[in-house]
N, C-alpha and C positions, 0 to 999 in steps of 0.2 A: 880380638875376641873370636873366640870360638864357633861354627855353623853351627845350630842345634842338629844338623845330620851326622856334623859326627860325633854325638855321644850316642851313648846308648842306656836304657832307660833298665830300672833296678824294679824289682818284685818289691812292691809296696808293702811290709810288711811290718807287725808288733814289734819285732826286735829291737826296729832300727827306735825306738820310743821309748823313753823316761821321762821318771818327773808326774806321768802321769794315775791319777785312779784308777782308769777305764778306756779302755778304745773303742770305740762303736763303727763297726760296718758300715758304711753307705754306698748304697750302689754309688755314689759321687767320688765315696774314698774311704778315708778312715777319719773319726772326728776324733779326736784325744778331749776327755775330760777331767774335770777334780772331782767327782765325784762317783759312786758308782751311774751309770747312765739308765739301766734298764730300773732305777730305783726312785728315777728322776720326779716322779709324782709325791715320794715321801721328803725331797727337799721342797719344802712351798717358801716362798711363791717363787716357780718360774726357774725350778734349781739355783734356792740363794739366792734370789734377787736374782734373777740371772748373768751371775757372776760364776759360776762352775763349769760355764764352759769355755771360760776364757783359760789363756795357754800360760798364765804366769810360770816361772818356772820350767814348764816341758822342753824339752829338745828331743830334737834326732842325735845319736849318737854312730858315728860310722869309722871302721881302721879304709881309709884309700890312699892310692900315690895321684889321684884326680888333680887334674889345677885345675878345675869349673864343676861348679856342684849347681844345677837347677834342683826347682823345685816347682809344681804345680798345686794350683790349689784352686776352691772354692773362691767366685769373689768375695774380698776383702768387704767388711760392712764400716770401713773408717780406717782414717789413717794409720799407720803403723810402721813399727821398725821389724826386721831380721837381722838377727846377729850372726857370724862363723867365727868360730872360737879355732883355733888349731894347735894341739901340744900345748893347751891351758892359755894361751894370748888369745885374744881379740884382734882378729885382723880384716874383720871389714865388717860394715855395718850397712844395709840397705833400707832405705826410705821408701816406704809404698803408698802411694795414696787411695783411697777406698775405691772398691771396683776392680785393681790389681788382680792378675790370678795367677802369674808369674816369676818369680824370684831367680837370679842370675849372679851366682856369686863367680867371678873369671880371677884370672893371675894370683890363685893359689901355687906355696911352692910346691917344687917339685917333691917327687918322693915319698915314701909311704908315711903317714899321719894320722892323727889322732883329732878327727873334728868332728865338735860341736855344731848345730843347727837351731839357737834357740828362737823359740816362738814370740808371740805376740804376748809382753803383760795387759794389753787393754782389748784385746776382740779374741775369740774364738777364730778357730781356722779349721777345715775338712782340707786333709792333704789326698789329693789325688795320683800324685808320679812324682816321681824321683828319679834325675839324671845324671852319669857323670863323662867325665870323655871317653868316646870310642875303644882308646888301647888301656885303660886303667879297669881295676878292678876294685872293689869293697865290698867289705863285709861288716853287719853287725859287731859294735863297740861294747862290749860287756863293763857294766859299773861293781865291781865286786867291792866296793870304798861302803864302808855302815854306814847305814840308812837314818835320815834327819828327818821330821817330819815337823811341820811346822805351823801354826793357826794364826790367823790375826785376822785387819781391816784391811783396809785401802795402805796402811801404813806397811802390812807387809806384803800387799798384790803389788804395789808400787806402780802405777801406771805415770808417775811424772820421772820415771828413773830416764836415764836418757838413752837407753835403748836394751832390751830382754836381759842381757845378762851382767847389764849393769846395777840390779836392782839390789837391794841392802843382803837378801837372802843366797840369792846365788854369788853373790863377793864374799859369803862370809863362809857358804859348803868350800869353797876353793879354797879358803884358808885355816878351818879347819878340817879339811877331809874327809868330805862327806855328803855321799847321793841323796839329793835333796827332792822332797816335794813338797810343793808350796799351794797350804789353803790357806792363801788369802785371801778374803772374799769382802769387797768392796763394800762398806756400809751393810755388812751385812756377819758381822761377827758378833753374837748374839748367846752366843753357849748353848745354842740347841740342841737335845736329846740326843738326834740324831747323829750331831755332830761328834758325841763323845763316842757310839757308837761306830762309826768310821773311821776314828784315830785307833781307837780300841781293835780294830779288826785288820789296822796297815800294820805291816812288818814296820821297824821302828828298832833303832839304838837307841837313839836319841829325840824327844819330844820335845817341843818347846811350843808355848802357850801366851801368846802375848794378847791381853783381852783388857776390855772395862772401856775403850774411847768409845767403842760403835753403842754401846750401852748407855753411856754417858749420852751420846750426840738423839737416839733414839725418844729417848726416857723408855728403856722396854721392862725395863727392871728395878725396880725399888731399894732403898738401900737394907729392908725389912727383906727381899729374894735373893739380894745379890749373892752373899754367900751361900744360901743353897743350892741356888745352882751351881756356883762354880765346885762347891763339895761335890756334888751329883755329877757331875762332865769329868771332875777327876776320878772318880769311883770307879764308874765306869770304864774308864781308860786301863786303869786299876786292875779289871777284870782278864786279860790279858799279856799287859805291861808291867808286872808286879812288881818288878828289881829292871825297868827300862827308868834310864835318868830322864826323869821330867820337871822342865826348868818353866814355872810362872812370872810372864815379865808384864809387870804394871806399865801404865802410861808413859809414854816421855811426853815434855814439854809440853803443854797446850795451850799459853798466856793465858786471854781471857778466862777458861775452863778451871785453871789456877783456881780460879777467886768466888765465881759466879755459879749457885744452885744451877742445877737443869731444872724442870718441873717435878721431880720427883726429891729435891730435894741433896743431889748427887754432886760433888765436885771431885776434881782429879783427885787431888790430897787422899779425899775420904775412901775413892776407890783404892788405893794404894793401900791405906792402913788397913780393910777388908781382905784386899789379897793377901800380905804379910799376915795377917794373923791367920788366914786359911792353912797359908803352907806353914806355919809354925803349930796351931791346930794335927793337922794328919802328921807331921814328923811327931810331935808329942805322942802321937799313939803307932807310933812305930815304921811310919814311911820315911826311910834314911833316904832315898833317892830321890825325894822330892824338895826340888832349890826356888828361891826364890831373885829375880833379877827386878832390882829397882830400877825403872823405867829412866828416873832424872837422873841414875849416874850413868847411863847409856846417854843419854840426847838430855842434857838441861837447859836451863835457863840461858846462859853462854851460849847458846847453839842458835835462840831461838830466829838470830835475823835468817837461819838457813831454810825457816818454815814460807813457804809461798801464801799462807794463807791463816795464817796463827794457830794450824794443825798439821798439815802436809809438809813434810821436807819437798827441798827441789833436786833435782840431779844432786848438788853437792852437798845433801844434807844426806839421800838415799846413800853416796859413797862412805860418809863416815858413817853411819850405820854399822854396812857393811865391815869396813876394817876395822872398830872398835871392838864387833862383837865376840872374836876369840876371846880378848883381853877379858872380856864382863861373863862371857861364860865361864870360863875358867875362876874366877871368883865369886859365882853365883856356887859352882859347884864346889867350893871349898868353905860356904855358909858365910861367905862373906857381907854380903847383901842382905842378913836378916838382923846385924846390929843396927 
């Protein structure tokens, strides 16, 4: 292992960051958020549940010939993993426990590479310093790959995925090519205004909308509101994204939820046939770019011993996710999903 004397420490800087909304300044460092930051008072309560400042999704992206990449930071507020991806593998995974404020990734190979530094799916982090060995050089990692942008719950923040870039979303940018940002916001996916307002305003090729569990689990929504708001969050988006392919993915699996009203009278089924008729609804009046992805032929009933909790997939529920989802996009986008 490497002295920390002999590396030498890198200009903390925007560049080396994706994935995210917003960078916020701190005399500490820099924090990465999912949402805009300086707008944080118009996400209530607490930015999202305060859930937008968590790092689902973000990484450092850097070109070095480094074999030791540090990293400093704010302490950790609870356990957590760091992942280093290099030349698209997964080649090492660190375990922090809360309090942390240093990350030490050694015995990277030699030679100049293409690594990945993904963040925390379950806590926020303020990155302070960035180090790599003394005689190595890097520089900021450009993602020029079209832009994913992507909404959902806890189902897409994934915090039981088994470490950052293991999670359904970023397995599934890798396979089909494409810089990904991920709002998934914990119990906290709701179709907010705002929120359509923020998809509406992010560069985007591709959108995708996976909604109706946190509404379901909430009761925020009536099955008499559901479709208008979700009309009104696509409108929106609309306003901007006129001809960007945007793909509505109903629930997967939920056993009980299956069967049993919420208090407002809500089960999965019934969310499902509201969404499908929504996207069949605006295609009728002339949005060809808008797909619809049935939720149970991504993640069904077959699946269901992979849920941890007869809603949450576990690590191996978040990997099939991930690798099925070229497969169901690609047939969500060829209308296959609305017979």
């Amino acid at each position: 292992m490497k002295d920390v004397k002999s590396v030498k420490h890198l200009l903390l800087q925007e560049a080396w960051f994706h994935g995210a909304v917003s960078l916020e300044h701190r005399q500490e460092g820099i924090k990465p958020w999912r949402i805009p930051f300086r707008d944080y008072d118009l996400y209530p309560p607490e930015g999202i549940g305060g859930k937008a400042e968590i790092c689902s999704g973000i990484r450092l992206r850097l070109a070095s010939g480094s074999e030791t990449l540090l990293l400093w930071f704010e302490p950790l507020a609870e356990d957590t993993s760091l992942d280093c991806v290099a030349d698209g593998r997964l080649v090492q995974t660190l375990r922090l426990a809360a309090g942390a404020a240093e990350a030490r990734f050694t015995g990277l190979a030699p030679g100049v590479k293409e690594l990945e530094i993904y963040l925390p799916q379950n806590t926020g982090m303020t990155l302070s310093g960035l180090a790599i060995d003394a005689d190595a050089a890097a520089e900021p990692l450009a993602d020029t790959r079209p832009r994913w942008v992507t909404y959902g719950s806890s189902i897409t923040q994934c915090v039981a995925a088994r470490s950052p870039s293991r999670t359904w979303p970023v397995i599934a940018a890798g396979e089909i090519g494409y810089h990904l940002t991920n709002l998934g916001f914990s119990g906290n996916c709701l179709m907010e205004p705002m929120i359509g307002r923020l998809i509406r305003d992010l560069p985007a090729d591709l959108i995708t909308l996976c909604v109706g569990v946190n509404i379901y689990g909430a009761a925020s929504s009536s099955p008499r509101m559901f479709k208008p708001l979700l009309i009104g969050l696509l409108e929106t988006i609309r306003e901007k994204h006129a001809e960007t392919p945007l793909v509505i993915i109903s629930p997967i699996y939920g056993t009980e939820r299956e069967t049993e009203e919420n208090p407002l009278g809500f089960t999965l089924p019934l969310m499902r046939r509201e969404i499908a008729d929504t996207v069949e609804l605006l295609r009728a009046r002339g949005d060809r770019h808008l797909h619809y992805l049935d939720g149970l032929e991504w993640f069904g009933p077959a699946d269901g011993e992979l849920l941890t909790d007869g809603l949450h997939p576990g690590p191996e529920g978040y990997e099939l996710l991930g690798s099925r989802f070229s497969g169901r996009l690609a047939a969500a986008l060829r209308g296959e999903m609305l017979h």
